[in-house]
C-alpha beads as a LAMMPS data file, in Angstrom:
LAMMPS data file: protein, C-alpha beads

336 atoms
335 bonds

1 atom types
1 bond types

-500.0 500.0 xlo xhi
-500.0 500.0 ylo yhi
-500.0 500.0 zlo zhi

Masses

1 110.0

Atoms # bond

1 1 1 0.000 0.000 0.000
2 1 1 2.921 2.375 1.638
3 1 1 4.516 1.526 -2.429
4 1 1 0.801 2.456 -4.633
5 1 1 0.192 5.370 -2.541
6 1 1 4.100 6.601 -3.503
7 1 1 3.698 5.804 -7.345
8 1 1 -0.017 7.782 -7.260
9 1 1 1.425 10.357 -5.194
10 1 1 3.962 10.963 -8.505
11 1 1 1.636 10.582 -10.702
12 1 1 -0.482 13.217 -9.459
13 1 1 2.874 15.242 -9.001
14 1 1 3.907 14.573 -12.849
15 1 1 0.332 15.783 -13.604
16 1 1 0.522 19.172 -11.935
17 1 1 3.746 20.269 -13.586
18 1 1 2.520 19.664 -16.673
19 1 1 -1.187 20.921 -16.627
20 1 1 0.182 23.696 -18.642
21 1 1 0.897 22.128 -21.515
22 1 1 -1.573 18.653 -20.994
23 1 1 -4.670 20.798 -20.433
24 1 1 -6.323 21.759 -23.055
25 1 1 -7.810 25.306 -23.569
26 1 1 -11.814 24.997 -22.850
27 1 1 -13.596 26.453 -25.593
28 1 1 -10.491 26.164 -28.111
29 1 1 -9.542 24.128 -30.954
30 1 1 -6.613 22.558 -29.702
31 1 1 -5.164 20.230 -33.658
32 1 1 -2.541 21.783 -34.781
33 1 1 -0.960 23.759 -31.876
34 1 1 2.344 21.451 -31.338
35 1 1 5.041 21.019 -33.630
36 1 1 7.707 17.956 -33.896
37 1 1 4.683 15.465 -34.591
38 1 1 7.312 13.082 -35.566
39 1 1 7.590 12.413 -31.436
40 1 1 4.431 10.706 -31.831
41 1 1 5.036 7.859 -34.684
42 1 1 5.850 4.844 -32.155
43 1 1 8.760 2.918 -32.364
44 1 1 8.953 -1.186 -32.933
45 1 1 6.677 -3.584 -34.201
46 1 1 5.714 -4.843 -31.407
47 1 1 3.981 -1.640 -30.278
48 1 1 2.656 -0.930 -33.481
49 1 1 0.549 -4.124 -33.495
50 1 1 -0.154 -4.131 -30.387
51 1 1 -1.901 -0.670 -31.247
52 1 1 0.530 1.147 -29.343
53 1 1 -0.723 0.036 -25.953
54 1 1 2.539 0.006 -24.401
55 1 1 2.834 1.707 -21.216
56 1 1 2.131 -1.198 -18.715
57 1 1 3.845 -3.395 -21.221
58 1 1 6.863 -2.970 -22.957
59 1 1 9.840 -4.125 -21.180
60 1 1 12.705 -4.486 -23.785
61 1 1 14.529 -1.809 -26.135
62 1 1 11.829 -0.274 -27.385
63 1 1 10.504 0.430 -23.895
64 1 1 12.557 3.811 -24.070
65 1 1 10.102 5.363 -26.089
66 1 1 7.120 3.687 -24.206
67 1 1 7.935 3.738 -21.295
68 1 1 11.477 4.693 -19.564
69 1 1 10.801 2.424 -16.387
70 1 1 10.123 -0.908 -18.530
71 1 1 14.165 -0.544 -19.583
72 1 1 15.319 -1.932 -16.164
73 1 1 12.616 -4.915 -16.495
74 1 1 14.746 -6.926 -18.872
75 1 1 16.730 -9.164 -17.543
76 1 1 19.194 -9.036 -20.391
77 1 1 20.776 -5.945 -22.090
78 1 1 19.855 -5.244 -26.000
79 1 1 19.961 -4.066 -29.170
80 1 1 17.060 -2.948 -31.652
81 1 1 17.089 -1.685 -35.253
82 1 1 13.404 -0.360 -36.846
83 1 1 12.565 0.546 -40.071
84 1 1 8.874 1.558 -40.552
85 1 1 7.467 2.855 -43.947
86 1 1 5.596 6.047 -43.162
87 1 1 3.027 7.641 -45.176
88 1 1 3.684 9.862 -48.192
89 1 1 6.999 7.841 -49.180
90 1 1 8.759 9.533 -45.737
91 1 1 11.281 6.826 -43.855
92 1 1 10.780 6.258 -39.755
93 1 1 13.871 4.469 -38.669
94 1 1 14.952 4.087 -34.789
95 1 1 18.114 2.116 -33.028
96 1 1 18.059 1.887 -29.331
97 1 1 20.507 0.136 -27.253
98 1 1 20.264 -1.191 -23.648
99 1 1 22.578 -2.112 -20.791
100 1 1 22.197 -2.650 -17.100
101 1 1 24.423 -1.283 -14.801
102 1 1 23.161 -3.635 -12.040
103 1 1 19.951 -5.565 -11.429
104 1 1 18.371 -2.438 -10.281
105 1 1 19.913 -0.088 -12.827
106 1 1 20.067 -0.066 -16.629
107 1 1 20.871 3.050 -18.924
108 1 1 19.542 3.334 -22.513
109 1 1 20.445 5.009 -25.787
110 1 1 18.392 6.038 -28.672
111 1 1 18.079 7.460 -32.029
112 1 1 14.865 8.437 -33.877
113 1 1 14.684 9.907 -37.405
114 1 1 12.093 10.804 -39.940
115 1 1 12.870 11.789 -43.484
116 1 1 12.276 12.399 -47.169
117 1 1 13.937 12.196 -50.064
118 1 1 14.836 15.473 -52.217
119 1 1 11.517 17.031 -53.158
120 1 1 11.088 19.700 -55.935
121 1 1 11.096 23.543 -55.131
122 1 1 7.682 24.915 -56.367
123 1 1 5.983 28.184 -56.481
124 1 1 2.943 29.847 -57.536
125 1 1 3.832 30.048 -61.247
126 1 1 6.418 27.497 -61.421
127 1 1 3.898 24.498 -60.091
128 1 1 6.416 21.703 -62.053
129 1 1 9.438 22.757 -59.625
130 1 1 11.998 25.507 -60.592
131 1 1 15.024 23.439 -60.857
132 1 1 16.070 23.003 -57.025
133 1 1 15.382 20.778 -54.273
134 1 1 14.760 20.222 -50.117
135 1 1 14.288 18.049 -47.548
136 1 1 12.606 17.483 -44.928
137 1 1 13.999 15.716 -42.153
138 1 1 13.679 14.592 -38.065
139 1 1 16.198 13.540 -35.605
140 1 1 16.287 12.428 -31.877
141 1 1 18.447 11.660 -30.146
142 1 1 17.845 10.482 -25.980
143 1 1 19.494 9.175 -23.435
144 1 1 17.120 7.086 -20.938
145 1 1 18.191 6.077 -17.051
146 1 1 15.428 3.232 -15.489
147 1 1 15.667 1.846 -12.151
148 1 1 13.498 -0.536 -10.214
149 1 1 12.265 1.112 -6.262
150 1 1 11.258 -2.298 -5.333
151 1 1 10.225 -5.777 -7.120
152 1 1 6.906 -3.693 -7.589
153 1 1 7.892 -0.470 -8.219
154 1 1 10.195 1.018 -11.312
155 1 1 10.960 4.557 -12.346
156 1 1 12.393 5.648 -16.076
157 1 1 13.317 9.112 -17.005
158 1 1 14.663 10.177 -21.005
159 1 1 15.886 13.432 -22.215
160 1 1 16.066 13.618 -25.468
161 1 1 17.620 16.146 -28.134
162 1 1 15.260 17.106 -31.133
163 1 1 16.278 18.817 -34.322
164 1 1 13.293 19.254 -37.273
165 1 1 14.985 20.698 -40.414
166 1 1 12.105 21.836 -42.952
167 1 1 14.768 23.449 -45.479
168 1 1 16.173 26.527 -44.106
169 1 1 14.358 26.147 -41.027
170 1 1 15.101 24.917 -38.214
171 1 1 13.745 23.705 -34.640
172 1 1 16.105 22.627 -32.331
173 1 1 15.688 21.740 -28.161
174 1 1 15.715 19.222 -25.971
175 1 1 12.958 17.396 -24.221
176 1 1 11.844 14.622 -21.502
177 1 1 10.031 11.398 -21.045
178 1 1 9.368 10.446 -17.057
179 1 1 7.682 6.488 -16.817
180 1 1 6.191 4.539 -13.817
181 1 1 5.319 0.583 -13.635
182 1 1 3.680 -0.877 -11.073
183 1 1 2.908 -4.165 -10.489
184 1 1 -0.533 -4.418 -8.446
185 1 1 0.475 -8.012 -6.772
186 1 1 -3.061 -9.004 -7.729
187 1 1 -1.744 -11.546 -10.451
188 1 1 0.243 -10.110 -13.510
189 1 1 -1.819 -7.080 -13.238
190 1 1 0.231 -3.550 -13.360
191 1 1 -0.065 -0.166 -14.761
192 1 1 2.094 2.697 -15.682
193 1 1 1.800 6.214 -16.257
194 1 1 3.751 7.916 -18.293
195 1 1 4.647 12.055 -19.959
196 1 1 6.177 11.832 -23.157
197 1 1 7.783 15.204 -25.047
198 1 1 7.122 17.311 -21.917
199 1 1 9.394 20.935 -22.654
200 1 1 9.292 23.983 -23.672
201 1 1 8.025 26.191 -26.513
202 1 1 9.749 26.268 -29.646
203 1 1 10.414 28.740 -32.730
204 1 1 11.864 27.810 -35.882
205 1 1 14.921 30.057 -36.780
206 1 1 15.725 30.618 -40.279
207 1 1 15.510 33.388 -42.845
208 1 1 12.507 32.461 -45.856
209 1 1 11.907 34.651 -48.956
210 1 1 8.308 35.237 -49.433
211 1 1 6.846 35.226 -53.173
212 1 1 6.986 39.327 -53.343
213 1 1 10.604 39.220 -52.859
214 1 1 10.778 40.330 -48.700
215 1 1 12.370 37.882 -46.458
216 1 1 11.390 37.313 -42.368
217 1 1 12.602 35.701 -39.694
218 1 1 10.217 36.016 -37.268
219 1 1 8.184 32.636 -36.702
220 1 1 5.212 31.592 -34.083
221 1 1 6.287 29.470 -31.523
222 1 1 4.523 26.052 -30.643
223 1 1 4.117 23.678 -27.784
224 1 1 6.056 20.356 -28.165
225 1 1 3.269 17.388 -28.848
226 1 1 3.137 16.131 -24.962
227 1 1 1.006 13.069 -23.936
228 1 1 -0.404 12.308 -20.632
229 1 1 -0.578 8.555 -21.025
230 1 1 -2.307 5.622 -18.624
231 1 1 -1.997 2.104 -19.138
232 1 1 -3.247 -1.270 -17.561
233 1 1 -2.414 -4.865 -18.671
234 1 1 -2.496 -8.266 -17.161
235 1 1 -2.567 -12.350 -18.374
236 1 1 -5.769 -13.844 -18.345
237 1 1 -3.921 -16.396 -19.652
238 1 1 -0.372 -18.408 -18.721
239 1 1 0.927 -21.428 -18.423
240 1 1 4.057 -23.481 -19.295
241 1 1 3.234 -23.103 -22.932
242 1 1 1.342 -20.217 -24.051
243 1 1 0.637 -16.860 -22.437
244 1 1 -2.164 -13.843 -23.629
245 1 1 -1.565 -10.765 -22.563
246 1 1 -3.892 -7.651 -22.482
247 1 1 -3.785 -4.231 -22.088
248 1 1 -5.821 -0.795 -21.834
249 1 1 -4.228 3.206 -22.733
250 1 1 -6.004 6.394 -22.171
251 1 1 -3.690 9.065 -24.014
252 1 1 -4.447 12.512 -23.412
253 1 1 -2.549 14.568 -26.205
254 1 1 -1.863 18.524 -26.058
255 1 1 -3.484 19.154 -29.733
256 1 1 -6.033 16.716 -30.124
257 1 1 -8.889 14.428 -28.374
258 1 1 -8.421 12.035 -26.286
259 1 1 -7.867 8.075 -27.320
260 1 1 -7.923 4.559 -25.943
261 1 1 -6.304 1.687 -27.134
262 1 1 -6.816 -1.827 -26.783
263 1 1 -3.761 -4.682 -27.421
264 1 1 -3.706 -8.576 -27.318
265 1 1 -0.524 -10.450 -27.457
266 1 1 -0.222 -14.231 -27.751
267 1 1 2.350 -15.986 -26.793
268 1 1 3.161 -19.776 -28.025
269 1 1 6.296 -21.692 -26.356
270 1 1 8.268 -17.960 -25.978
271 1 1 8.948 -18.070 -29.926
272 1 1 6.096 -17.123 -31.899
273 1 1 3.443 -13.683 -31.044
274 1 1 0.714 -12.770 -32.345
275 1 1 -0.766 -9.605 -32.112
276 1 1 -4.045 -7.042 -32.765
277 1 1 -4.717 -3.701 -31.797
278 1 1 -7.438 -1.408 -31.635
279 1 1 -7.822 2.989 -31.527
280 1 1 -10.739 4.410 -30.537
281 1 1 -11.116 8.566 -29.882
282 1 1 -12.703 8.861 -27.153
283 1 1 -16.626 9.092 -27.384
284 1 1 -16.428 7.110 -30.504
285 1 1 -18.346 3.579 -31.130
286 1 1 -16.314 1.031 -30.144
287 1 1 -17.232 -1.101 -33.025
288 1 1 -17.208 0.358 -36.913
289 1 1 -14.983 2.997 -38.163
290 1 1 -13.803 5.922 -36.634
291 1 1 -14.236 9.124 -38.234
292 1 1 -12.521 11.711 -36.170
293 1 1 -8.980 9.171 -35.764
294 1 1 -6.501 8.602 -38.942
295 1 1 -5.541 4.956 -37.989
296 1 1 -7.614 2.811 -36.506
297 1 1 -6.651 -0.969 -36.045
298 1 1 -3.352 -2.999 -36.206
299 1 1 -2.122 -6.470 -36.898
300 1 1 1.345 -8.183 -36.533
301 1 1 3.453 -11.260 -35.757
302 1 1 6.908 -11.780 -33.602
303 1 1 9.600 -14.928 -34.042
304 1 1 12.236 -15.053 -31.022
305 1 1 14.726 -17.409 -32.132
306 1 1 18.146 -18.453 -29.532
307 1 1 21.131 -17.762 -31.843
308 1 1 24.291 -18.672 -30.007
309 1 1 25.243 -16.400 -27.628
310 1 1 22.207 -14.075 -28.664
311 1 1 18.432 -14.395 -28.946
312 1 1 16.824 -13.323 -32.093
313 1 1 13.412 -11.762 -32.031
314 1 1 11.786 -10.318 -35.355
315 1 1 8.629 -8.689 -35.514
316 1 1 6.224 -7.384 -38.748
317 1 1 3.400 -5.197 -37.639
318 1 1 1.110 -3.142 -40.176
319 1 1 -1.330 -0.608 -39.153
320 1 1 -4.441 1.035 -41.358
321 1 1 -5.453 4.274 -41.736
322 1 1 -8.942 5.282 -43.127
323 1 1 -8.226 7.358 -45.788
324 1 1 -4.452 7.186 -46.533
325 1 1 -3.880 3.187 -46.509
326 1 1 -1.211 0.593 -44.504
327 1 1 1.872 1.242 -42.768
328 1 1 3.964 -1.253 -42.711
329 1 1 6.800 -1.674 -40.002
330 1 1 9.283 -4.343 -39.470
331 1 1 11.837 -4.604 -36.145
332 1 1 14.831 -6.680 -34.930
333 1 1 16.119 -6.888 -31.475
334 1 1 19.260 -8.696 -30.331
335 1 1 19.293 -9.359 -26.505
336 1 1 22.842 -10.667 -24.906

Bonds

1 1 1 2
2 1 2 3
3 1 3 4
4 1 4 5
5 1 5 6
6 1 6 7
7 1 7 8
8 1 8 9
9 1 9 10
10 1 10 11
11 1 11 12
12 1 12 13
13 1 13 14
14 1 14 15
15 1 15 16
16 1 16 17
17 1 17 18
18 1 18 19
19 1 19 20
20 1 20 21
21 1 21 22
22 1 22 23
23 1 23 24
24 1 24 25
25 1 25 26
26 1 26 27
27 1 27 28
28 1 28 29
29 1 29 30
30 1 30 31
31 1 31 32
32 1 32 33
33 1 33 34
34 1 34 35
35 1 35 36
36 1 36 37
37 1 37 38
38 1 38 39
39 1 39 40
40 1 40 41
41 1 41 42
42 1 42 43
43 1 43 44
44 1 44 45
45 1 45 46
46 1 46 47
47 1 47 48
48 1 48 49
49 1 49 50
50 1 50 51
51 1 51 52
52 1 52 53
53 1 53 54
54 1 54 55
55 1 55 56
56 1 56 57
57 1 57 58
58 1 58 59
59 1 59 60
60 1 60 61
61 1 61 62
62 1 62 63
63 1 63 64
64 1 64 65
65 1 65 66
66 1 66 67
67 1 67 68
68 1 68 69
69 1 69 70
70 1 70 71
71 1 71 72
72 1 72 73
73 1 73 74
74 1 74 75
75 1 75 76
76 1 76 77
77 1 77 78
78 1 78 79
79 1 79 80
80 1 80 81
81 1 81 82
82 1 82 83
83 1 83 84
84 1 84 85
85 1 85 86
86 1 86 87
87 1 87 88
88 1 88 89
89 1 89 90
90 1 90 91
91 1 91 92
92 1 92 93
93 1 93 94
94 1 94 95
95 1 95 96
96 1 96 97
97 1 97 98
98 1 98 99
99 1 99 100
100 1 100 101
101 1 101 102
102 1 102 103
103 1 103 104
104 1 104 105
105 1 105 106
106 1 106 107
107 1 107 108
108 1 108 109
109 1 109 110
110 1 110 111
111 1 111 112
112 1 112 113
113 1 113 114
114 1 114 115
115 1 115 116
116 1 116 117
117 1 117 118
118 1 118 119
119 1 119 120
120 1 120 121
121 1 121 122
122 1 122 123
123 1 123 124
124 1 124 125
125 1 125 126
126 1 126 127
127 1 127 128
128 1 128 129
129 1 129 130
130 1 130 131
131 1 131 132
132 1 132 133
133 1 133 134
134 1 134 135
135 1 135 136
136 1 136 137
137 1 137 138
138 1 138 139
139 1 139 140
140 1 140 141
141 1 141 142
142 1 142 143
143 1 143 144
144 1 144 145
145 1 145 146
146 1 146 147
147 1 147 148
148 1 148 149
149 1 149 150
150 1 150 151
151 1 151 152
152 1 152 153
153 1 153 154
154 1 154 155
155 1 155 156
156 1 156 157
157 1 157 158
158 1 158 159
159 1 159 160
160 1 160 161
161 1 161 162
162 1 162 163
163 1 163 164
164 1 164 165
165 1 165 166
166 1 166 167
167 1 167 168
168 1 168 169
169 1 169 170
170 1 170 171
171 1 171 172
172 1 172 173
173 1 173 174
174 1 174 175
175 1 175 176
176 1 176 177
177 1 177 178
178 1 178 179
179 1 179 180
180 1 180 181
181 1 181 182
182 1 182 183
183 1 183 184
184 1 184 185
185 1 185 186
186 1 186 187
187 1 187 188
188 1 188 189
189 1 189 190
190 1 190 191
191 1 191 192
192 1 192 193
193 1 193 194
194 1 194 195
195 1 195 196
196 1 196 197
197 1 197 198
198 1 198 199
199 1 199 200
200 1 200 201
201 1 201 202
202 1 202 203
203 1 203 204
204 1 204 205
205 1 205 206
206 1 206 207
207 1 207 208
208 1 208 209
209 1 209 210
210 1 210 211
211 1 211 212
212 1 212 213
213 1 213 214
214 1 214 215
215 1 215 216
216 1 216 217
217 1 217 218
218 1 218 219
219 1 219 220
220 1 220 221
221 1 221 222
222 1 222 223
223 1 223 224
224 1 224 225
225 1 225 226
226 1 226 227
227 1 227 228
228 1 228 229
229 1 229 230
230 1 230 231
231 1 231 232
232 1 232 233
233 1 233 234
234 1 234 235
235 1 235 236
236 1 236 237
237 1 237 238
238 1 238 239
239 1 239 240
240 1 240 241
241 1 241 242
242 1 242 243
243 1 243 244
244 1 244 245
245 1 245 246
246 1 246 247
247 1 247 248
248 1 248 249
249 1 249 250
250 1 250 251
251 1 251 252
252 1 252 253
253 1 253 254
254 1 254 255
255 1 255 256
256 1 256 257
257 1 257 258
258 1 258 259
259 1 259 260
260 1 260 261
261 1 261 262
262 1 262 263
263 1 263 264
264 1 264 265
265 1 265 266
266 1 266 267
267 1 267 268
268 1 268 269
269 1 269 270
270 1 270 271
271 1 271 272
272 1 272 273
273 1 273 274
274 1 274 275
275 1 275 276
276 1 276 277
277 1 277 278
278 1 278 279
279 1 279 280
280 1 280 281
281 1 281 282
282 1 282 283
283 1 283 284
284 1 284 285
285 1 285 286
286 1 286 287
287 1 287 288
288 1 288 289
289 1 289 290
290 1 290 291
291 1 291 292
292 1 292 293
293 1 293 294
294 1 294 295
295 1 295 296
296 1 296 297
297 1 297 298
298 1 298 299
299 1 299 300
300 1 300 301
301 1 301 302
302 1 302 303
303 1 303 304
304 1 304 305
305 1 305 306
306 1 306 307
307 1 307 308
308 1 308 309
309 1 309 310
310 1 310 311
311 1 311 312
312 1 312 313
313 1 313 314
314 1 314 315
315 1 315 316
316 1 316 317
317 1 317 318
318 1 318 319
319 1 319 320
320 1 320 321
321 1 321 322
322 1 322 323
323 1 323 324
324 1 324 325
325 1 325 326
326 1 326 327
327 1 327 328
328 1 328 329
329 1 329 330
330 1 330 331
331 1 331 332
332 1 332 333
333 1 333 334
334 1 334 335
335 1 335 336
């Protein structure tokens, strides 16, 4: 009890410092306000099939975008590469690396980018290009410290540097993640609560020649994209052989509506996973489409496979979106 009342107690505590930025503005329209959306494209296939449900579950590499306290949870340190192919031809790619320091310590590193290739110049009346090119491109790169309080309780914090380059602009700052887990004791159930991107405003610097020949440098500034996120998950299922695992998110973004998501994992002899996810904005039908989210459902598979000194573990995942069709995203993590 003396260990839930502690983790609530931060919770509440994480909440209050950031009700600036993770209330919204009654009355307003809050899409749009945040910049660096790229923070929000999840990392690994697991969590994208799982419907990026991840907060009470991850607890390998790509637990340092998750959540930070699920790093320590592994018993073994580990690698993980990520490719995903993102809508509108742009490339999501993410490497994270793990290591513990002791039992009750492990440190992470982590790099997130998203990018185009060259894309034609164009202007009002040259709509074909005029001959040169830009790029857009994303990169982050965080360092993540997890440690477990007690066999129940775990703590995970990531800062993370973030530089958007939209051709000669340019954002630029650095930001945090802070994670909980909690295992309840009542079977496998736990929960963790988690604020992702939580900083401070930022302003794109850069000089940009308008059409009538002036240039400015003077920009808005915009909130990062911060997420209050909750999540519960537990085994209904487990024994020697197989294993089914559950789990429940509330997000509450900064620029949009609130969203749950529903995962199911299943687990045959450690070595094969399969998995389905759901998305729902909240106030939505649970069943049929929903029109006021871009993605809605996920599917995916996982093979672990014991390769010498290493285990193996691949994972496809594919996620659809209602109007601009599938994402497909493939992972593999090396643990040692």
């Amino acid at each position: 009890m003396r260990i839930l009342l502690r983790n609530i107690t931060f919770a509440v505590l994480v909440w209050s410092v950031a009700a600036g930025q993770l209330v919204p503005n009654l009355g307003g329209q809050r899409a749009g306000i945040s910049s660096l959306q790229f923070l929000k494209i999840g990392v690994g296939a697991r969590g994208a099939g799982l419907g990026e449900s991840m907060v009470a579950v991850a607890n390998d590499v790509s637990a340092i975008y998750w959540n930070p306290a699920g790093v320590v949870l592994s018993q073994n340190d580990a690698v993980m590469v990520y490719h995903g192919e993102w809508l509108v031809d742009l490339k999501h790619d993410f490497v994270g690396v793990t290591y513990h320091l002791s039992p009750s310590d492990a440190v992470g590193l982590s790099l997130v980018s998203l990018a185009t290739d060259d894309i034609k110049v164009t202007t009002e009346t040259q709509p074909l290009g005029n001959g040169t090119y830009f790029k857009y491109s994303d990169l982050g790169i965080g360092l993540t410290y997890s440690r477990r309080m007690t066999e129940q309780f775990s703590f995970g914090a990531t800062m993370r540097y973030v530089r958007e380059n939209l051709d000669v602009l340019t954002i630029e700052t650095f930001l945090f993640d802070l994670g909980t887990y909690y295992n309840m004791g009542l079977g496998s159930t736990r929960f963790g609560v988690v604020v992702s991107n939580f900083g401070s405003d930022v302003t794109p610097k850069g000089t940009v020649k308008l059409f009538d020949g002036t240039q400015t440098s003077s920009f808005q500034s915009f909130s990062p994209p911060t997420v209050f996120k909750l999540g519960l998950a537990f085994e209904p299922l487990e024994d020697e052989s197989q294993r089914l695992t559950t789990s429940f998110q509330l997000n509450h973004p900064n620029d949009n509506a609130e969203s749950l998501r529903f995962g199911v994992e299943y687990a045959w002899q450690s070595w094969l996973f399969l998995r389905v996810g759901l998305k729902r904005t909240v106030g939505e039908s649970l069943l049929g489409s929903d029109g006021k989210s871009a993605d809605d459902y996920s599917l995916g598979f996982g093979v672990s496979v014991p390769m010498l000194f290493t285990t193996t573990t691949f994972d496809y995942a594919f996620t659809h979106f209602n109007v601009l069709g599938i994402v497909h995203r493939i992972s593999i993590a090396l643990t040692y």
